[in-house]
C-alpha distance (Angstrom), angle and dihedral (degrees) to the residues before:
residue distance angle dihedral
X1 . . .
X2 3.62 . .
X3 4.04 118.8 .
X4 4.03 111.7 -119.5
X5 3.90 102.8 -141.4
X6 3.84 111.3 -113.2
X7 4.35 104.9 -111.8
X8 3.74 113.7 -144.8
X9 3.66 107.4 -137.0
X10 3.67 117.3 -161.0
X11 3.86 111.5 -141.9
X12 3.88 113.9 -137.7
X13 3.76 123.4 -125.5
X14 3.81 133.7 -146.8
X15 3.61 102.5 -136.5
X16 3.96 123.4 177.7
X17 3.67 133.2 165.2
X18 3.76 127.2 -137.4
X19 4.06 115.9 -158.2
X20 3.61 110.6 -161.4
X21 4.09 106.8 -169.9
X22 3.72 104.9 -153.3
X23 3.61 100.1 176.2
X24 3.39 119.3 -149.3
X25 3.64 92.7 -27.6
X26 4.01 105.4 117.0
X27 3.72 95.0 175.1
X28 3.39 102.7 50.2
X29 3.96 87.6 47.3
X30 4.13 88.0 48.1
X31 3.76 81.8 55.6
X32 3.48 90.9 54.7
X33 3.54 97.6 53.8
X34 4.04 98.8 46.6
X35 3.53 86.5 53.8
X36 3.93 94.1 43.4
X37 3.96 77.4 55.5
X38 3.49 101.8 44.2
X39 4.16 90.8 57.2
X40 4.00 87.2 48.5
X41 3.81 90.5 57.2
X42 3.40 100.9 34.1
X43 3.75 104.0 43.9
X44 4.00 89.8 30.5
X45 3.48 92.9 -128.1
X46 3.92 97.9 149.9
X47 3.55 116.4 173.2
X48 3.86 95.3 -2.2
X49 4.37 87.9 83.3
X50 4.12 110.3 44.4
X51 3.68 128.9 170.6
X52 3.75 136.8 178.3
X53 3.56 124.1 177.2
X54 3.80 128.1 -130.7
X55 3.99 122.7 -154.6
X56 3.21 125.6 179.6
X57 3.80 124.9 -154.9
X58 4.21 122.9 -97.1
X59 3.85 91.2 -112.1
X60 4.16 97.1 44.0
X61 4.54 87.1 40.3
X62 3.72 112.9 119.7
X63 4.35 90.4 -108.5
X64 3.99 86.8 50.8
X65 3.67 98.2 -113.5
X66 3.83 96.8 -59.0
X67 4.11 89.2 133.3
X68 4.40 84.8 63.9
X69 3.66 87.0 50.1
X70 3.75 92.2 63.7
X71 3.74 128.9 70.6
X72 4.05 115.2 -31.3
X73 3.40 122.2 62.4
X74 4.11 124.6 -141.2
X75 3.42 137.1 -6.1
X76 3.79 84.4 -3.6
X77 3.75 101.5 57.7
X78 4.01 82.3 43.5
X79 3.56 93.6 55.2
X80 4.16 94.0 46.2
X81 3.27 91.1 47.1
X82 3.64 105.0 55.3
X83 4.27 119.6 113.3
X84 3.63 102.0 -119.8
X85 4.01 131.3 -168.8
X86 3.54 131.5 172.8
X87 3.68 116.4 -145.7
X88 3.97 112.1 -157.8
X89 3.83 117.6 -173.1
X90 3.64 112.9 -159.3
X91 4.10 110.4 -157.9
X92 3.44 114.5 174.6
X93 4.22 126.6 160.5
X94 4.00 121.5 -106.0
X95 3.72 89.2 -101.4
X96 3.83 99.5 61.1
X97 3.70 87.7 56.7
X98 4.35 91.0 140.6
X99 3.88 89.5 45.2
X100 3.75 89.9 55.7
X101 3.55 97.3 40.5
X102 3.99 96.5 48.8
X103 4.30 87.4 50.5
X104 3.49 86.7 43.1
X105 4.03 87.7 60.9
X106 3.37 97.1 25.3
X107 4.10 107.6 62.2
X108 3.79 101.3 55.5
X109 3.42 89.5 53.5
X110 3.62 99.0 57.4
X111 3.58 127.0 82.8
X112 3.09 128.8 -76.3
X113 3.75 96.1 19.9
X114 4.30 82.6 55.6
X115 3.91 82.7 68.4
X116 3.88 104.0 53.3
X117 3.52 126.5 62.3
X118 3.96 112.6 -88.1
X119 3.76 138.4 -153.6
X120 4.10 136.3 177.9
X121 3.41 122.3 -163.9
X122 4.09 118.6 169.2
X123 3.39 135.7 -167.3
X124 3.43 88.3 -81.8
X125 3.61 96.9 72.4
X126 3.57 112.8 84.9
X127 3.31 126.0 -153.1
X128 3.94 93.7 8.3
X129 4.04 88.8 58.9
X130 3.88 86.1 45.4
X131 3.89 83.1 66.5
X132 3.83 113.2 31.6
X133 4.34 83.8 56.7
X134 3.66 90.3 46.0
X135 3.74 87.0 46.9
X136 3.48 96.7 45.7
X137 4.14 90.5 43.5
X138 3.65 83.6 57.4
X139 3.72 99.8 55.4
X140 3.72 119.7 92.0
């Protein structure tokens, strides 16, 4: 009897990133990431949900650090006035198709992620999922 050798098949994953641009609203984007945690835990979906946040400093943000100028003073005003996004990669197998799908729908309509400025973009995307997973690779 002659031994058939075992094939390692590598499943495929559906993998899409949502970019929520919060602005300089850290709360709302603190929100965002206890509730991102709070579905890990609680639905034990470990690596399948990811985030990483990106700020960007008063004097590189978007409205050219006029939010600093106002009100607070130091590391305060620095720290309200950063441009903050949150970057969540959603990775789940071929067969948990439904479970992908219904997060898919299901997290931009939730507050506080309802309040910032969202984006998809799947693997299907080209070049723009070429740079949202080199983007999120990059992040810390």
């Amino acid at each position: 009897m002659t031994q058939v050798p075992l094939r390692r098949y590598r499943m495929g994953m559906a993998q899409t990133y949502m970019i929520f641009d919060f602005g300089t609203n850290e709360e709302l984007a603190q929100q965002a990431r206890h509730k991102i945690e709070g579905w890990k835990q609680g639905f034990r979906l470990g690596e399948k949900m990811s985030m990483k946040f990106h700020r960007v400093a008063a004097e590189a943000a978007p409205d050219g650090g006029k939010a600093a100028k106002k009100g607070k003073e130091g590391k305060e005003a620095k720290e309200a006035a950063d441009h903050v996004t949150l970057l969540v990669k959603l990775a789940f197998s071929d067969h948990e198709k439904l479970s992908y799908q219904r997060w898919l729908d299901r997290i931009p309509t939730e507050e506080p992620f309802q309040s910032a400025k969202g984006e998809v973009v799947r693997a299907g995307d080209g070049p723009e999922f070429e740079k949202a997973a080199e983007r999120f690779d990059s992040l810390d």
